[in-house]
ROTOR-43989 format. One line per field, with one value per residue: residue number from 1; residue in three letters; z, x, y of N, C-alpha, C, O, CB in turn. Coordinates in steps of 0.1 Angstrom, whole numbers, always signed. Each point is the difference from the previous one (the first is absolute). Glycine has a CB too. Example, Ala and Ser with C-alpha at 12.3 -4.5 7.8 and 13.67 -1.06 7.14 Angstrom:
REM ROTOR-43989
resi: 1, 2
resn: ALA, SER
n.pz: +78, -19
n.px: +132, +15
n.py: -57, +23
ca.pz: +0, +0
ca.px: -9, +9
ca.py: +12, +11
c.pz: +0, +8
c.px: +9, -8
c.py: +12, +11
o.pz: +7, +1
o.px: +10, +5
o.py: +0, +11
cb.pz: +5, -23
cb.px: -29, +7
cb.py: -12, -17
This chain:
REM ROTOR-43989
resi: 1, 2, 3, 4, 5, 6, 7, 8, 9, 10, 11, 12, 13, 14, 15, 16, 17, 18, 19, 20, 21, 22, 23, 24, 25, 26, 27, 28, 29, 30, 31, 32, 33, 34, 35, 36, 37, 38, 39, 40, 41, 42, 43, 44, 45, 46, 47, 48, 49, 50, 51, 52, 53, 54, 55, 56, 57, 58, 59, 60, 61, 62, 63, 64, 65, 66, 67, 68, 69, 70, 71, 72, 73, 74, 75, 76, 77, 78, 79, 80, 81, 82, 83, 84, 85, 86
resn: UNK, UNK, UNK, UNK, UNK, UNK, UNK, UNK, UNK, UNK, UNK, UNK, UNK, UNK, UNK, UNK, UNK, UNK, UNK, UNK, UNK, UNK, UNK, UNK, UNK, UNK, UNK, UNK, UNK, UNK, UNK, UNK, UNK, UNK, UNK, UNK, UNK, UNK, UNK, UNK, UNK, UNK, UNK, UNK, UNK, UNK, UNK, UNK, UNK, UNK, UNK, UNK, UNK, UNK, UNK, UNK, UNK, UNK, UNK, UNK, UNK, UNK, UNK, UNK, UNK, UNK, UNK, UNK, UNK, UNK, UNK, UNK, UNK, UNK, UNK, UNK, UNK, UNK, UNK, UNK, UNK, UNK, UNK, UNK, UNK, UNK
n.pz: +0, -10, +31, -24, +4, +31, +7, -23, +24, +24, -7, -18, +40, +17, +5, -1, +0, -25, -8, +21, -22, -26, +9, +6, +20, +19, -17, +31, -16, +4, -33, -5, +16, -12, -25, +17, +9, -2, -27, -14, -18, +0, +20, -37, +5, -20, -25, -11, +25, -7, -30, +7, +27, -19, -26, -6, +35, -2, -28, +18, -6, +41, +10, -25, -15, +12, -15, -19, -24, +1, -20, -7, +22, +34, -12, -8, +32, +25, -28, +26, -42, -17, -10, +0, -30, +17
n.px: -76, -22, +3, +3, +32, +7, -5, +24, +23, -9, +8, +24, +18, -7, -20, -19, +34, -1, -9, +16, +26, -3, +5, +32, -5, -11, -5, -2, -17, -17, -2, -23, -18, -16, -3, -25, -16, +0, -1, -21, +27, +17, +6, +1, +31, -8, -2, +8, -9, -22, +20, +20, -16, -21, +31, -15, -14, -14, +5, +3, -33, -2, +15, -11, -28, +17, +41, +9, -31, +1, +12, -35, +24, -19, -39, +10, +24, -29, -21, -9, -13, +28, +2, +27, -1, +33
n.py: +52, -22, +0, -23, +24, -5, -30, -7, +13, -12, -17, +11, -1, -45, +23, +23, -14, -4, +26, +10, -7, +7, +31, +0, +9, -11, -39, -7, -34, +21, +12, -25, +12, +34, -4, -13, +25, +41, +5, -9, +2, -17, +34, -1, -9, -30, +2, -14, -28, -13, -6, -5, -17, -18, +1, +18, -10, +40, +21, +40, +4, -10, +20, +33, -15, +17, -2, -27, +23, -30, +4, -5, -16, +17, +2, -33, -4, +18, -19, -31, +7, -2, -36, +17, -23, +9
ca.pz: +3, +8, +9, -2, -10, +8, +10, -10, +2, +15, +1, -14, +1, +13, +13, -2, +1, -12, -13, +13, -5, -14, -4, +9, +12, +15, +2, +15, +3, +3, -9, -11, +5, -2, -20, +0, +2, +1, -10, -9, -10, +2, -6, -10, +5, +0, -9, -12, +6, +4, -13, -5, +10, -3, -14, -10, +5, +1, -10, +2, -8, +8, +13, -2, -16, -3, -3, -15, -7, -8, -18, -4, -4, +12, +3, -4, +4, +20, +0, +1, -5, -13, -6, -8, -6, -8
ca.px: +7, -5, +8, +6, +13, +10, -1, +6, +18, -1, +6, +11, +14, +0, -5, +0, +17, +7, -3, +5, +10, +2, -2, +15, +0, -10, -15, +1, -9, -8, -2, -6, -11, -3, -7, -10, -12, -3, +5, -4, +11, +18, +4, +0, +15, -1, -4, +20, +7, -11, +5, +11, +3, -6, +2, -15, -15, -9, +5, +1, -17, -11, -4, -2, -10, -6, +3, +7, -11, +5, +0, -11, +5, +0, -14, -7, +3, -9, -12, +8, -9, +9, +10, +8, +7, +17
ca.py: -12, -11, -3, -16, +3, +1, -12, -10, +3, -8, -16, -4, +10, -6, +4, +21, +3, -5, +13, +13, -3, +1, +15, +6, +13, +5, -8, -7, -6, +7, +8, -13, -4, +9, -3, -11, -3, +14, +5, -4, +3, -1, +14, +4, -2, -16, -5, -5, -12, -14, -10, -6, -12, -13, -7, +4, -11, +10, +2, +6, +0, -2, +6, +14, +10, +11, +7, -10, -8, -9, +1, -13, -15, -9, -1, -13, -14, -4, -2, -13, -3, +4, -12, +8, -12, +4
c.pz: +5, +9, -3, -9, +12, +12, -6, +6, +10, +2, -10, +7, +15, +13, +2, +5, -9, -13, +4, -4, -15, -5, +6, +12, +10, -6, +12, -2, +4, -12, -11, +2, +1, -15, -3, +4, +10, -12, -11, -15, +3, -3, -14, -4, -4, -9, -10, +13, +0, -17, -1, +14, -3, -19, -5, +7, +8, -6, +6, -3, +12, +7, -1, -14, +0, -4, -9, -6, -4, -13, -1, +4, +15, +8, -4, +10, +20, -4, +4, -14, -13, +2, -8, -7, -2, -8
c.px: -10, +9, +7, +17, +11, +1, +9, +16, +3, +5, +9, +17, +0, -5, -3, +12, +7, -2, +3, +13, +5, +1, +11, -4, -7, -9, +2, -15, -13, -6, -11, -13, -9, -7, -13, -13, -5, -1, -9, +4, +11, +4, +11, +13, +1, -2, +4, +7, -7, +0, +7, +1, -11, +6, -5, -14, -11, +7, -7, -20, -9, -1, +3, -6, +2, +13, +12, -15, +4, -1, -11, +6, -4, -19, -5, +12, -3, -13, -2, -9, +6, +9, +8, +7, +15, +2
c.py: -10, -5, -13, +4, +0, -11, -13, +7, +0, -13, -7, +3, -14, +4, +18, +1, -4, +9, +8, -2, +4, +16, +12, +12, -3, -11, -13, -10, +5, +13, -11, +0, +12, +5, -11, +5, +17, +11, -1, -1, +1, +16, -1, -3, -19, -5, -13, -13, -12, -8, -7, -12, -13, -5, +0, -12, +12, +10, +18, +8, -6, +5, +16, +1, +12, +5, -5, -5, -10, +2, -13, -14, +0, +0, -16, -11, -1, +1, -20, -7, +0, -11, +6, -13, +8, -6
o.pz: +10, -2, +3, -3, +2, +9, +6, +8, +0, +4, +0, -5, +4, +11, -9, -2, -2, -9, -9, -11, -2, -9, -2, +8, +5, +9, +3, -7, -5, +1, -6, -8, +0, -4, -7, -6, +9, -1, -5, -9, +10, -8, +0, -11, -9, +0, -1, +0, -7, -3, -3, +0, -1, -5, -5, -5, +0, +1, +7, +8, +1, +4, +10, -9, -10, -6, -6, +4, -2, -6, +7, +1, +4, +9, +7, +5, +9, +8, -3, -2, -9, +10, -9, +7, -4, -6
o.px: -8, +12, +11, +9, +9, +9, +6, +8, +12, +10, +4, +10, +11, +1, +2, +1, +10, +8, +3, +2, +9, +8, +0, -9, +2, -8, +10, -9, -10, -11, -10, -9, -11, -10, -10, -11, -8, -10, -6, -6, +6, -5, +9, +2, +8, +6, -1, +2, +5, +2, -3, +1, +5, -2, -2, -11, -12, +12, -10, -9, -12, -11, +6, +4, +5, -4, +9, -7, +12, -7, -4, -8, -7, -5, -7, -4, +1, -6, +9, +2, -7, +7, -5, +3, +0, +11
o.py: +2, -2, -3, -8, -8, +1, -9, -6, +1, -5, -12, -3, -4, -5, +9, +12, +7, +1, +8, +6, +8, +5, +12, +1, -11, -2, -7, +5, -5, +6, +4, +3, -5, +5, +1, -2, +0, +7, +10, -5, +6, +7, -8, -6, -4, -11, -12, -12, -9, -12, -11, -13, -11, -11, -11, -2, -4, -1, -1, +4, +4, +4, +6, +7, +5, +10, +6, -10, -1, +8, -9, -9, -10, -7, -8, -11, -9, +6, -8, -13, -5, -2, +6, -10, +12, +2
cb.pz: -6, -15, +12, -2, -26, -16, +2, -36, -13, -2, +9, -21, -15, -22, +18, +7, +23, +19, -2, +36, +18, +7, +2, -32, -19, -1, -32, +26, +8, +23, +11, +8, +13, +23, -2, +11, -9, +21, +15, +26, -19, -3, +28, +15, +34, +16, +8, -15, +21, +25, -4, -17, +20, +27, +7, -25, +7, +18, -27, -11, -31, -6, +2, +25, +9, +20, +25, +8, -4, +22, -16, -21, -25, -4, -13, -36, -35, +11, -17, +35, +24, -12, +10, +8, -11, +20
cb.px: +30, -24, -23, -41, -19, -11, -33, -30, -8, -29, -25, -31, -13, +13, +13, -26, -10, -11, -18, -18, -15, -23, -26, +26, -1, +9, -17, +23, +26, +21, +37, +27, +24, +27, +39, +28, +13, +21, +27, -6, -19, +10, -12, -19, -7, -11, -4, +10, +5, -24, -2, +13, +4, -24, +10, +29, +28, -24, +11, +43, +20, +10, +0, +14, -24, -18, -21, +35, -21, +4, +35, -1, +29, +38, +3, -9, +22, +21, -13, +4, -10, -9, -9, +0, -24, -1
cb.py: +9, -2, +16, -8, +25, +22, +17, +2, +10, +17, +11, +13, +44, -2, -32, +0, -8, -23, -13, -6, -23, -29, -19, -3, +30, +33, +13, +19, -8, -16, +13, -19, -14, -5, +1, -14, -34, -14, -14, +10, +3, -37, +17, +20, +28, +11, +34, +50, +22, +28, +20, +38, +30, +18, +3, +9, -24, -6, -27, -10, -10, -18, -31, +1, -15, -8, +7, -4, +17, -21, +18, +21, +5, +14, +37, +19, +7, +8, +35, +11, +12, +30, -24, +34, -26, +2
């Protein structure tokens, strides 16, 4: 995970409680803030949520390569160098 991803759904949700929030049950602010900057990975359980809650604006592929590969359409459309025509 890159941390700018999970920082992006930070400031997209209004805050690390607010995504503490978004992810339900036992996550707490302090769980966020741990992912941010101990952790270094969102846990695995979260994932899917942090998606749907920002509304695909961070996408499951940013904040876990290692265990959502991307497909070719989302490698080129997070490349910033790749112009995509529709």
């Amino acid at each position: 995970m890159c941390k700018e991803y999970l920082q992006r759904a930070i400031s997209i949700l209004g805050g690390q409680s607010a995504l503490a929030r978004a992810c339900g049950g036992r996550v707490r602010q302090q769980h966020v803030w741990n992912w941010l900057n101990r952790d270094k990975k969102v846990p695995a359980e979260h994932v899917l949520t942090i998606e749907l809650a920002t509304e695909g604006q961070v996408t499951r592929f940013q904040l876990r390569p290692d265990i959502y590969p991307a497909t070719a359409q989302e490698e080129l459309e997070n490349d910033p160098k790749t112009v995509i025509d529709d």
